[in-house]
C-alpha positions in Angstrom: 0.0 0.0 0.0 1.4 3.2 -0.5 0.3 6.7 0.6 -0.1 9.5 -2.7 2.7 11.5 -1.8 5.0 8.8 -1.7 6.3 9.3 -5.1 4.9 5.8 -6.4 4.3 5.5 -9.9 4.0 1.4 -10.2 5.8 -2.0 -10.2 6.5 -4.6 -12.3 7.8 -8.3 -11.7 10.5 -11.0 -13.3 10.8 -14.3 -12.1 10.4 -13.8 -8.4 12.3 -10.1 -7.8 9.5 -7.3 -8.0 10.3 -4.0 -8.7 9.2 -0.4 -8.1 9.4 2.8 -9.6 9.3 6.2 -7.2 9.9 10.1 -8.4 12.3 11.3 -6.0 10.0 13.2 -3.7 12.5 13.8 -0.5 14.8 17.4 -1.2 13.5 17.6 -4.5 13.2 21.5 -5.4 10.0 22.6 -7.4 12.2 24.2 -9.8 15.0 21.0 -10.7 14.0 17.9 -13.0 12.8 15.0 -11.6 15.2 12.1 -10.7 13.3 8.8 -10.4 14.4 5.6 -8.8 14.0 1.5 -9.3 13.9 -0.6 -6.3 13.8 -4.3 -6.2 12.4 -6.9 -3.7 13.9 -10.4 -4.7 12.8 -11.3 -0.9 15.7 -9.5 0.7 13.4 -6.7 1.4 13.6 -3.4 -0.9 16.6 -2.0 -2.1 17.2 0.9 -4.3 19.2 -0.8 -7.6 19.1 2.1 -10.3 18.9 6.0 -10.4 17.4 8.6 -13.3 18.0 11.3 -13.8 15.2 13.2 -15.9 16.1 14.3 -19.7 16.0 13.6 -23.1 18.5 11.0 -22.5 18.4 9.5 -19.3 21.9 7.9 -18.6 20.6 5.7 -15.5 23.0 4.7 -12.8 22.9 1.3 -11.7 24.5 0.5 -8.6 26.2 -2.6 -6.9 25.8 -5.6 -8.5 23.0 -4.5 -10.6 25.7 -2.5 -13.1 26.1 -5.0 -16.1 23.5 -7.4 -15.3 21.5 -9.0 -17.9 18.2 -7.8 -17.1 18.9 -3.9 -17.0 17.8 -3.1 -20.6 14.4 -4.1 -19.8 14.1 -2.8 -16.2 14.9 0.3 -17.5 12.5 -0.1 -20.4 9.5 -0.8 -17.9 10.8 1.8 -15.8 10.1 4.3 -18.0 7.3 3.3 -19.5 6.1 4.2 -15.9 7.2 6.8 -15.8 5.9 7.8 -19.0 2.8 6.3 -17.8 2.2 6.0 -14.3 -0.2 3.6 -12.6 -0.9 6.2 -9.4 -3.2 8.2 -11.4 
């Protein structure tokens, strides 16, 4: 469940990791672009795996082991389409 001014836009699932996509809400000034970040729950708990910026290129930054992996061309992909999109309309 999350509250409306969390910064939820939606989530999306592979195999058994689910993951979330939030617009930085926390020190974000009315006047700068939005950042946006993933987080995944592969039963660890949440954790924050990628960063992005907002732009006409986003250049994402994927952290720990997450930099590389296989899967990041289509997290990003749904990502955005969230973004794009959101499902906390």
């Amino acid at each position: 469940m999350h509250s409306g001014d969390d910064g939820w836009l939606g989530d999306f699932s592979r195999g058994p990791a689910v993951f979330a996509v939030y617009r930085e809400m926390e020190a974000a000034h009315p006047l700068s672009p939005p950042e946006y970040r993933i987080e995944c729950n592969d039963g660890a708990g949440p954790r924050v795996i990628c960063r992005i910026p907002d732009g006409s290129d986003p250049a994402p930054e994927w952290l720990g082991a997450w930099e590389g992996d296989e899967w990041c061309e289509w997290i990003l992909k749904q990502a955005l389409g969230l973004i794009k999109r959101p499902r906390n309309r």
